[in-house]
LOKE-160654 format. One record per residue (C-alpha): chain; x, y, z; residue number from 1; residue in three letters. Coordinates in steps of 0.05 Angstrom, whole numbers, plus 5000, padded with zeros to 4 digits. Layout:
ATOM   kette      x      y      z    nr   rest
ATOM       A      X      Y      Z   NUM    ALA
...
% end
This chain:
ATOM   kette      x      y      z    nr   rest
ATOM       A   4238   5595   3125     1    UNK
ATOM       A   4194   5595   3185     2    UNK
ATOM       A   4124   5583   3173     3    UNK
ATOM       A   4091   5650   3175     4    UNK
ATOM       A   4139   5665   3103     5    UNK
ATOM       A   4123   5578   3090     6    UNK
ATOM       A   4039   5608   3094     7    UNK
ATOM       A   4053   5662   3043     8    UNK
ATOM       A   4093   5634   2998     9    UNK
ATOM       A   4042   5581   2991    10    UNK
ATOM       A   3987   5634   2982    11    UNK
ATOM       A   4023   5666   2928    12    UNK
ATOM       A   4035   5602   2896    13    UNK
ATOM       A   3965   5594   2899    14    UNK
ATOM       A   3946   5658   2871    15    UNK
ATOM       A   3999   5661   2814    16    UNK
ATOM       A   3981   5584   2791    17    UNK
ATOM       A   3916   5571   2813    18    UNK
ATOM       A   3925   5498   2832    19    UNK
ATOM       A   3986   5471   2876    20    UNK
ATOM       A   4013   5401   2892    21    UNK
ATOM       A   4032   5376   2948    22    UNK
ATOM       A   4091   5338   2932    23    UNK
ATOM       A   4113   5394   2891    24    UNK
ATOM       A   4108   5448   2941    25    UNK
ATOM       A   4143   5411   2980    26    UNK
ATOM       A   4198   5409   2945    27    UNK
ATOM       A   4202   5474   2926    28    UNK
ATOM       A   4203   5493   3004    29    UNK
ATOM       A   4239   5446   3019    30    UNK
ATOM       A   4204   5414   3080    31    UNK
ATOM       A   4160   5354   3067    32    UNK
ATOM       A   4102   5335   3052    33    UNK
ATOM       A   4057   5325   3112    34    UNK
ATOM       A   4083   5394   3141    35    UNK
ATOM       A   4054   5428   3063    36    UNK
ATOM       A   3985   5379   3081    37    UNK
ATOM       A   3990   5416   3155    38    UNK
ATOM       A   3994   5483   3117    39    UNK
ATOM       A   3944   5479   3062    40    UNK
ATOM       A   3900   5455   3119    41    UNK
ATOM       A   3902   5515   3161    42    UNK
ATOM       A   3894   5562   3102    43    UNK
ATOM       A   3840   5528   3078    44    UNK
ATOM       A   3814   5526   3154    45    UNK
ATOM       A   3819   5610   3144    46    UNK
ATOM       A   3776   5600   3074    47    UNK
ATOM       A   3844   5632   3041    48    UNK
ATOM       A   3848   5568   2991    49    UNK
ATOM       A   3804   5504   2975    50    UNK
ATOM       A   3842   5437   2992    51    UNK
ATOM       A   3832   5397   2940    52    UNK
ATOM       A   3863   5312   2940    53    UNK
ATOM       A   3935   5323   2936    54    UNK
ATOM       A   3935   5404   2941    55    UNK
ATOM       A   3902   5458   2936    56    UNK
ATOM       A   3858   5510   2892    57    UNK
ATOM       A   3860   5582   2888    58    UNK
ATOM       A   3800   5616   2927    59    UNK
ATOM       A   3762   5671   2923    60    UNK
ATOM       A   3817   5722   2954    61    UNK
ATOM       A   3881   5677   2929    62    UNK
ATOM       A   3894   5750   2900    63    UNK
ATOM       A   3879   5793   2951    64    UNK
ATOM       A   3917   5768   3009    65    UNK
ATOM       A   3899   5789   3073    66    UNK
ATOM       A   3948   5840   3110    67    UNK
ATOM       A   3961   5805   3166    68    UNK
ATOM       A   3998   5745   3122    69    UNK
ATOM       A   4031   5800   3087    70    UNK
ATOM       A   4064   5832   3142    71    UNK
ATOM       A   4130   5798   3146    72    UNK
ATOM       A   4151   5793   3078    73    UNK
ATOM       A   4200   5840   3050    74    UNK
ATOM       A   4200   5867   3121    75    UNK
ATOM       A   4272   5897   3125    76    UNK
ATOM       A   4261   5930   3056    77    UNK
ATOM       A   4200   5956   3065    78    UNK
ATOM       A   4230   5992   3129    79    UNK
ATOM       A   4286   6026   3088    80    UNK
ATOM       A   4231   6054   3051    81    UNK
ATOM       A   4186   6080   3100    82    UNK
ATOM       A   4243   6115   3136    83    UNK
ATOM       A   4272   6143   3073    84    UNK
ATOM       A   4190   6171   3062    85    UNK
ATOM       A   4185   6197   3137    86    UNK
ATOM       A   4252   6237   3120    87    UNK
ATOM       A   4204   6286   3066    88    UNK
ATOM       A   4155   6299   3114    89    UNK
ATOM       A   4154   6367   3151    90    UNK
ATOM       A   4125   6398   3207    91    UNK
ATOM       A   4053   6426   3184    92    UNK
ATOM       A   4044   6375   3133    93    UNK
ATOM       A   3980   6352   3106    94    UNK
ATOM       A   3991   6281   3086    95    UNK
ATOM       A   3948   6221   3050    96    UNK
ATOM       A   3959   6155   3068    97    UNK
ATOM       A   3928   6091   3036    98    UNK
ATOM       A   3932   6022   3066    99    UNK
ATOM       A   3979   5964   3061   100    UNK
ATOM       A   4043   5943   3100   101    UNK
ATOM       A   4087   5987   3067   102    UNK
ATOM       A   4042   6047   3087   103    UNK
ATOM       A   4030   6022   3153   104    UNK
ATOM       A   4107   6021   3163   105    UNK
ATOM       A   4114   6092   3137   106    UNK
ATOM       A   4060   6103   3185   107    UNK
ATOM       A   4099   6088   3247   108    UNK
ATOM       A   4168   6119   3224   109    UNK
ATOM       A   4123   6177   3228   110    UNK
ATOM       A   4096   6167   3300   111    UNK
ATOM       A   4174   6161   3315   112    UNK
ATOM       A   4198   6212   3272   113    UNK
ATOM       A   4246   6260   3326   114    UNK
ATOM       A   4231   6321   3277   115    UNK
ATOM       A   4152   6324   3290   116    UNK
ATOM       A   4163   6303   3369   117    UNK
ATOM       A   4150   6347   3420   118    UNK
ATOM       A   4086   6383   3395   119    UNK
ATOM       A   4011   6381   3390   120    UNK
ATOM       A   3984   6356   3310   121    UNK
ATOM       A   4055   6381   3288   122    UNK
ATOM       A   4028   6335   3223   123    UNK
ATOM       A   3961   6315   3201   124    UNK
ATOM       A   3951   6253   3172   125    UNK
ATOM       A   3893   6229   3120   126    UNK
ATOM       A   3879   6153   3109   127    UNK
ATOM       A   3825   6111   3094   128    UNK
ATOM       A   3859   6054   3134   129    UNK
ATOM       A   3826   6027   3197   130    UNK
ATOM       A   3892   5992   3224   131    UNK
ATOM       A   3938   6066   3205   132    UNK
ATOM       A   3893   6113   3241   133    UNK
ATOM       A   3886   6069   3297   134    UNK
ATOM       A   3964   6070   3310   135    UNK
ATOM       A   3967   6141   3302   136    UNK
ATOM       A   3906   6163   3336   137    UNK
ATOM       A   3942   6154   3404   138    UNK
ATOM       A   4003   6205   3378   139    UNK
ATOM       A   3995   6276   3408   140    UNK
ATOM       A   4031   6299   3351   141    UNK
ATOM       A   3993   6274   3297   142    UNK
ATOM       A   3921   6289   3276   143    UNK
ATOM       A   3886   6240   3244   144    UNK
ATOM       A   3831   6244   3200   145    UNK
ATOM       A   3785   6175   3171   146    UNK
ATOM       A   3756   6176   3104   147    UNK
ATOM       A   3695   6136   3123   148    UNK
ATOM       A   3672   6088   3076   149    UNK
ATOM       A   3654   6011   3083   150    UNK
ATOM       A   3719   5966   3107   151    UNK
ATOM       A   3753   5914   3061   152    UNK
ATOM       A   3769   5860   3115   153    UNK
ATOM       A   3825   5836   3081   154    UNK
ATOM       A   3866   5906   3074   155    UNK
ATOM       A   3828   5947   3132   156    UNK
ATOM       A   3825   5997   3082   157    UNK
ATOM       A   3746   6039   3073   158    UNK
ATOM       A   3721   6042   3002   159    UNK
ATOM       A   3665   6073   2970   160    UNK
ATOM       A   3618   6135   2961   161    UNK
ATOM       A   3621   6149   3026   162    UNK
ATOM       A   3702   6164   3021   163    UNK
ATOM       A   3697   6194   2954   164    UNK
ATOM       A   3655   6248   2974   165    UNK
ATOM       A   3702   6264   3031   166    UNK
ATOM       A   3773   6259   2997   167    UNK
ATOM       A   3735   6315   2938   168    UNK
ATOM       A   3733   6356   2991   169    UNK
ATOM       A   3802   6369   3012   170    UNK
ATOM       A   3879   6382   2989   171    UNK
ATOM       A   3934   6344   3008   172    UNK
ATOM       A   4013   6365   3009   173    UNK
ATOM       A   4040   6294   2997   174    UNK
ATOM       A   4003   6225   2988   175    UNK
ATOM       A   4045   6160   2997   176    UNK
ATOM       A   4022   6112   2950   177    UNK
ATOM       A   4020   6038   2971   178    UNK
ATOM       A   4008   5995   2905   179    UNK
ATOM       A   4007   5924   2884   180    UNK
ATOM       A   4046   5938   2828   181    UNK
ATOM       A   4083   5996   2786   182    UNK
ATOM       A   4090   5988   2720   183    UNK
ATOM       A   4140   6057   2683   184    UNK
ATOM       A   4095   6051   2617   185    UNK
ATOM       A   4028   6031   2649   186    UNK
ATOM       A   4024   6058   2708   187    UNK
ATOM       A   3997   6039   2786   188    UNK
ATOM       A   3951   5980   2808   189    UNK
ATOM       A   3924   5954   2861   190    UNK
ATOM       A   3883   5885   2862   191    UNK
ATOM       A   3814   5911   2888   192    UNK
ATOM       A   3779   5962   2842   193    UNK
ATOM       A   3744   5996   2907   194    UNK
ATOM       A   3805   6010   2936   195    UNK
ATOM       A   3844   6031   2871   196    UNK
ATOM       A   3785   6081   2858   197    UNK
ATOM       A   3797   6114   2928   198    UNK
ATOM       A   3876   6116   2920   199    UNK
ATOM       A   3871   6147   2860   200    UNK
ATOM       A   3828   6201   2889   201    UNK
ATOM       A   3889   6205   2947   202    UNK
ATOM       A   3933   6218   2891   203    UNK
ATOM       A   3895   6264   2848   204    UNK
ATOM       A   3881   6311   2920   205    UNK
ATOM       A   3958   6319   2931   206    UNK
ATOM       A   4005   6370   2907   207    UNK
ATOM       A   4051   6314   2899   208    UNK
ATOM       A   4056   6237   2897   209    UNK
ATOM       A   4107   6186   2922   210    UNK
ATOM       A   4093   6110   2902   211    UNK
ATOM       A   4122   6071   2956   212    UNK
ATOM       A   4136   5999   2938   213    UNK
ATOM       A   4195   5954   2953   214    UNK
ATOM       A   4229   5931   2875   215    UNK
ATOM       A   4189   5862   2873   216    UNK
ATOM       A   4120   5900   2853   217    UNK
ATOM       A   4160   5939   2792   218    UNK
ATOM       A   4150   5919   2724   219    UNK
ATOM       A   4083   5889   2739   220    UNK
ATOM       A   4010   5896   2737   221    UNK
ATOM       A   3947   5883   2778   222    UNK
ATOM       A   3863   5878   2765   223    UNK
ATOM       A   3850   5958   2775   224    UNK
ATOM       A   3892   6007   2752   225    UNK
ATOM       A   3904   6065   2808   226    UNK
ATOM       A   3934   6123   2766   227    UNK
ATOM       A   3979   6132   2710   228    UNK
ATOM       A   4052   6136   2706   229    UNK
ATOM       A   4048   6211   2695   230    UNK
ATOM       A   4005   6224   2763   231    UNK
ATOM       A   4063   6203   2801   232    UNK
ATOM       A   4129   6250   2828   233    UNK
ATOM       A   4170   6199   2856   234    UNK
ATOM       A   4179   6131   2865   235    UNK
ATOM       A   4208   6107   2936   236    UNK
ATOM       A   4233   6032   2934   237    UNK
ATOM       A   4291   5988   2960   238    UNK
ATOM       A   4361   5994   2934   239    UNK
ATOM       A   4354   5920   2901   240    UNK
ATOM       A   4301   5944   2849   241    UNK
ATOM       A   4322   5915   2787   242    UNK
ATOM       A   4359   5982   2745   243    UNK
ATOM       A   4328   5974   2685   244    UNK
ATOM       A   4257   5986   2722   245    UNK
ATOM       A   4300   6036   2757   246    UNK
ATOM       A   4319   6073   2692   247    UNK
ATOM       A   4247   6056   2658   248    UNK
ATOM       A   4222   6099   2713   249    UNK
ATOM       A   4271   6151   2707   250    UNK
ATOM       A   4253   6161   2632   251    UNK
ATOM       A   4185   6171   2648   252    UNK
ATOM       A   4191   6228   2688   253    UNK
ATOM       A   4194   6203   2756   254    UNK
ATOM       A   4239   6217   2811   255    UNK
ATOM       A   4266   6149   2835   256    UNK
ATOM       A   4295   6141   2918   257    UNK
ATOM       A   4329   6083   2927   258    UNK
ATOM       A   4330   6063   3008   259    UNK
% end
């Protein structure tokens, strides 16, 4: 474990327990304990925990974690899926995007997709994420379009009025859903209500809806609830999902891809 994964693991320790020790974490990583004191220190440095004597106490966004310390985890999985998601896009596409790393990744399989090379806008792409339209607003062969809004700092994704009465406005062919968790009976959530309430409107705009989430986030549930179960088409997630979840999903109506 290198110590970008060593940083999130302890933030989701954080998050899930809401007070860490130091000894304990350390043996649970595996490395000792001055390297966990070095850690908590530098996350607490970032105001992502409060040190407390002998460990550490959730924060306010313990929850939330920024993207940046998100980035790396699940990474090979999460590129399965986004290639498997690029591979339903065609040429003349209007397509939603929310934010996250698993959107960002479907994101660039997109800017590298060889079937919507080699022409001007061949696909336009709506998201209300700062870091996604920046990548893409470079590609000759992708249009971008911004929500507007007011940024989340820790997601880079806009929230607010000011998207809502833009996303009433318009019709999507095909939203990709990022989520923080998919549950087959209750449905998609994500763990900010501003940006669940502007997903769900990228969802209810689209002629149809792919959840894209690697199998960890299955079964589970977060603060805000994006949509129901019934809202989505198909589920697009990595070919170690657990297969009850698999099948759960499957009885519910909704088309499962496993990448």
């Amino acid at each position: 474990m290198d110590r970008h994964e060593r940083l999130s693991a302890l933030l989701d320790m954080v998050g899930q327990r809401e007070k860490i020790d130091v000894e304990e974490s350390a043996e649970e990583l595996d490395v000792s304990p001055a390297t966990i004191r070095r850690d908590l220190d530098h996350l607490a440095g970032r105001q992502l925990l409060t040190r407390t004597r002998g460990g550490a106490v959730a924060g306010n966004v313990a929850y939330d974690l920024p993207l940046r310390h998100k980035a790396a985890r699940k990474a090979p999985e999460k590129q399965r899926i986004s290639a498997a998601a690029a591979g339903l896009v065609e040429r003349g596409m209007v397509i939603g995007l929310n934010g996250g790393t698993t959107s960002t990744e479907v994101a660039r399989a997109l800017a590298l997709s060889p079937e919507l090379a080699g022409s001007t806008q061949a696909l336009t792409v709506v998201t209300n994420a700062l870091n996604i339209a920046h990548e893409l607003a470079v590609r000759p062969n992708i249009k971008i379009v911004v929500t507007g809004g007011v940024a989340r700092q820790h997601s880079f994704e806009l929230t607010g009025p000011l998207a809502s009465l833009f996303l009433d406005q318009i019709t999507l062919d095909l939203t990709f859903l990022g989520v923080d968790a998919f549950d087959a009976e209750r449905g998609a959530y994500a763990h900010h209500e501003g940006e669940a309430s502007i997903n769900r409107l990228l969802a209810s705009q689209a002629r149809h809806v792919a959840v894209i989430a690697d199998g960890g986030k299955l079964g589970g549930h977060a603060f805000a609830r994006i949509c129901d179960t019934a809202m989505v088409d198909q589920l697009i997630t990595d070919a170690g999902a657990d297969p009850e979840q698999v099948a759960a999903f499957e009885a519910a109506g909704v088309e499962v891809l496993l990448a």
